[in-house]
C-alpha positions in Angstrom: 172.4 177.4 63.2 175.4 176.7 61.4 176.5 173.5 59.5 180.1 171.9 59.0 180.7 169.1 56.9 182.1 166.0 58.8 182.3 164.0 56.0 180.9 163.5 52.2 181.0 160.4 50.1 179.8 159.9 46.4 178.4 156.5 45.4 176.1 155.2 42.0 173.1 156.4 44.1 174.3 159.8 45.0 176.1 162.0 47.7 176.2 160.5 51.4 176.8 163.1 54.2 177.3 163.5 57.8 177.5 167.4 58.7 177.6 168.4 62.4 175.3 171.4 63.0 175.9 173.8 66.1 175.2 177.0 67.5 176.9 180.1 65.3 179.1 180.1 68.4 180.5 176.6 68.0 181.9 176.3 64.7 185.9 176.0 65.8 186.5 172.8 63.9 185.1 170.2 61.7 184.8 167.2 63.9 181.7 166.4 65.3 181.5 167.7 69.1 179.1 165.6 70.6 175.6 164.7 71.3 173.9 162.4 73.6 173.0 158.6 72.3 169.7 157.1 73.0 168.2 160.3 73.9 167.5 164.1 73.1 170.9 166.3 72.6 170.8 168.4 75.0 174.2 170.4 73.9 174.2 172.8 70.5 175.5 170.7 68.6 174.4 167.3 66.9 175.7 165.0 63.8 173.4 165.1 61.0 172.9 162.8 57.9 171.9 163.8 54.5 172.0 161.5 50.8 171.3 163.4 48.2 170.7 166.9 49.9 167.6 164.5 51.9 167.8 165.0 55.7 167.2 161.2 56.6 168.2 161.9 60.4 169.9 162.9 63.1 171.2 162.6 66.2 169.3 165.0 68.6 166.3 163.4 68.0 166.1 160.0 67.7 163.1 158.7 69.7 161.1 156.9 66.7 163.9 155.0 66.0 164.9 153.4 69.7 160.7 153.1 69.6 161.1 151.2 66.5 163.3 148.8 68.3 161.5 148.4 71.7 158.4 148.1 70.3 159.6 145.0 68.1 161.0 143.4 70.8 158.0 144.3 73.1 155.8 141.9 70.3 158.6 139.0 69.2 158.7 136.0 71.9 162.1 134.9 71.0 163.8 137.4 68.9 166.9 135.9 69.0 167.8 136.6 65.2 167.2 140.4 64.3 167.9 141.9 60.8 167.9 145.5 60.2 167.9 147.3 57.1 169.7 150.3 57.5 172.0 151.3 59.5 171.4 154.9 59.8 173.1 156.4 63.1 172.8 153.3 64.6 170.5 154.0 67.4 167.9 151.3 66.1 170.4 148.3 65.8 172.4 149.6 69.8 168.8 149.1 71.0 168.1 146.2 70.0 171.7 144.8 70.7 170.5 146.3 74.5 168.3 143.3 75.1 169.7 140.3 76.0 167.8 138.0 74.5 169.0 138.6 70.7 172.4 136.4 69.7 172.7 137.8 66.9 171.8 141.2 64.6 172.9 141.4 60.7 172.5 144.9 59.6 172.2 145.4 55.8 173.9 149.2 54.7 174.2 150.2 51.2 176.3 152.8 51.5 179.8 151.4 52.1 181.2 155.1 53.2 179.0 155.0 56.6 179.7 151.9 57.8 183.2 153.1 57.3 182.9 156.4 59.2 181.3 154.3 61.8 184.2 151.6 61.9 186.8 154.9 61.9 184.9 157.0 65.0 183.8 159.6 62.1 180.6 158.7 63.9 182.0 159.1 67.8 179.7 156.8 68.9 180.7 154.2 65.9 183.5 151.9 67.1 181.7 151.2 70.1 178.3 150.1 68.9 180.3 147.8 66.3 182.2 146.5 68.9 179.1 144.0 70.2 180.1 140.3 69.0 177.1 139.9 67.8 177.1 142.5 65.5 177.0 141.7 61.5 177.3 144.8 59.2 176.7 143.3 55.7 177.7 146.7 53.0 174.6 145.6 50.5 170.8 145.8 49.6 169.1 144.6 52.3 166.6 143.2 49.8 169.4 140.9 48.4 170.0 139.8 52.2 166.8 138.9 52.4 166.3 136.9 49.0 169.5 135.3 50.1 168.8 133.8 53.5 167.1 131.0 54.5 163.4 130.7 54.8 162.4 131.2 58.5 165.4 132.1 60.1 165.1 135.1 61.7 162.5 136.3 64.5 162.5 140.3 63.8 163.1 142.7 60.6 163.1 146.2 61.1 163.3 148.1 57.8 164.6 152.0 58.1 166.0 152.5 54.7 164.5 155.8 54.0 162.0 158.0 55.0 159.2 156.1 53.8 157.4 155.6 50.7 155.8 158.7 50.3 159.7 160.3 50.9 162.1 158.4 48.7 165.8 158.8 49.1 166.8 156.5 45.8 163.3 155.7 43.6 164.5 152.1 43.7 163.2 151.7 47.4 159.9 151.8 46.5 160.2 147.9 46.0 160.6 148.2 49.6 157.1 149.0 50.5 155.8 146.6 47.9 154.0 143.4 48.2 156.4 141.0 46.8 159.4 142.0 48.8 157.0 141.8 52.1 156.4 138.1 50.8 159.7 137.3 51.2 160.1 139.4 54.4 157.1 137.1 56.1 158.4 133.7 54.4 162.5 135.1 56.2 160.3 135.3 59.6 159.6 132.6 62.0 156.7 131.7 63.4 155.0 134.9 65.6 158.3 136.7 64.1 158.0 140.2 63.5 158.7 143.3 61.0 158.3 146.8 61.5 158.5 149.2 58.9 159.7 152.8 59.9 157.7 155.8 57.5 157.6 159.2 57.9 154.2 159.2 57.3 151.4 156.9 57.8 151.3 155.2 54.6 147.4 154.1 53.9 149.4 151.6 50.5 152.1 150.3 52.9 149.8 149.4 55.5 146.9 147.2 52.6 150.4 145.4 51.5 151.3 144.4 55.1 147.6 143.3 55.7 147.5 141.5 52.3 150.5 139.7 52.9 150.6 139.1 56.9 146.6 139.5 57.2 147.0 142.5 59.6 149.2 145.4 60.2 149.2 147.9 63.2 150.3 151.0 62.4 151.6 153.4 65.7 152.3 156.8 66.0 155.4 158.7 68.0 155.6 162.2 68.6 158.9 163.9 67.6 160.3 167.3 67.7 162.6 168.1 64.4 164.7 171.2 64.6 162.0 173.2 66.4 158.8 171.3 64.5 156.5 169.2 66.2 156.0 166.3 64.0 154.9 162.7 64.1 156.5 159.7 62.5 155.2 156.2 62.2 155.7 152.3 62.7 154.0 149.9 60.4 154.1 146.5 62.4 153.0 142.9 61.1 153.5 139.8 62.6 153.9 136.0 60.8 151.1 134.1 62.6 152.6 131.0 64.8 152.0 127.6 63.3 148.7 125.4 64.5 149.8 122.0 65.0 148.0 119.5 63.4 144.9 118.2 64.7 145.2 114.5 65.2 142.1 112.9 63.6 139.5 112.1 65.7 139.1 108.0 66.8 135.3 107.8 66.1 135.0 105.2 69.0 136.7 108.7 71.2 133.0 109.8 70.7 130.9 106.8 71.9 
């Protein structure tokens, strides 16, 4: 195999790039040639993304993170308010986008330089996706979008920001997986509102600080194949129990 740079970025937290690998007889030019979305590639070449020489993902396979999508919907009632940290290659956010019962999807990406590349059709597949009305690409921490918006207000969060806990792209996302960010996580949720937490590895600390704070977590496997390797990457799911109404006090003369 043979990689060309697409593009390369440098931010506070490092290098950001997109790099289209091919076949050592497809290396002609720089621009990424294609690549099937929402699906395996089934051409030789695919758009890959790296930050900080860490493969994060790619587009040939990205099965785990469409599951990661389907599955959330598949548990939230009324997801009709989605946030998504991470925008990645955007397969995660276009799936959720794909059911018709969400108005509205804020995605929270750090690095400013990819959701440009997406907005320029560096990533082919970008202007499209951002084209969906309601789409909002916020260029941030999604842990300040979440300290900043309103307490129950949104029915799913689906957190992709690196490759887990035990796989750290920046050290500072380790707050991620932490108990007092998944506080504020299940206070942003609705009733019966859902997060998912995408890991490359089932994470036995992630899961304790899901249970401690939601009181359960489910924790689901999907097979993958990575550049020849059969591997296996993994949800972490919780879900905001639903508010019991109020039992009306019982008349005593009810019992007679």
């Amino acid at each position: 195999m043979t990689y060309v740079d697409v593009a390369r970025a440098t931010s506070e937290r490092g290098e950001v790039v997109l790099r289209r690998r091919a076949a050592d007889d497809d290396v002609t030019t720089t621009a990424y040639g294609g690549g099937h979305v929402g699906g395996h590639v089934g051409g030789p070449t695919v758009l890959e993304l790296r930050v900080n020489g860490v493969f994060v993902m790619d587009s040939a396979e990205n099965a785990s993170e469409v599951a990661m999508a389907r599955v959330a919907l598949e548990r939230c009632p009324t997801p009709r308010t989605v946030l998504v940290g991470g925008l990645g290659l955007g397969f995660t956010t276009h799936e959720v986008l794909a059911d018709d019962r969400v108005e509205r999807v804020v995605v929270a990406e750090i690095e400013e330089a990819l959701v440009g590349w997406f907005r320029d059709g560096t990533v082919p597949h970008g202007p499209t996706y951002l084209a969906d009305e309601r789409l909002h690409v916020h260029v941030g921490d999604v842990r300040q979008v979440v300290a900043e918006s309103p307490p129950a207000s949104v029915d799913l969060v689906l957190l992709d920001v690196d490759n887990g806990p035990g796989f750290l792209v920046h050290a500072g996302n380790s707050l991620i997986y932490q108990g007092p960010f998944l506080r504020q996580v299940h206070d942003l949720l609705r009733p019966d509102g859902v997060v998912v937490v995408w890991s490359s590895t089932d994470d036995e600390a992630l899961t304790d600080a899901l249970t401690d704070v939601f009181g359960t977590c489910t924790v689901e496997s999907h097979p993958v194949r990575l550049q020849d390797r059969d591997e296996q990457y993994w949800l972490h799911l919780a879900q905001r129990p639903a508010q019991r109404l109020a039992q009306r006090p019982t008349d005593p003369r009810e019992t007679r």
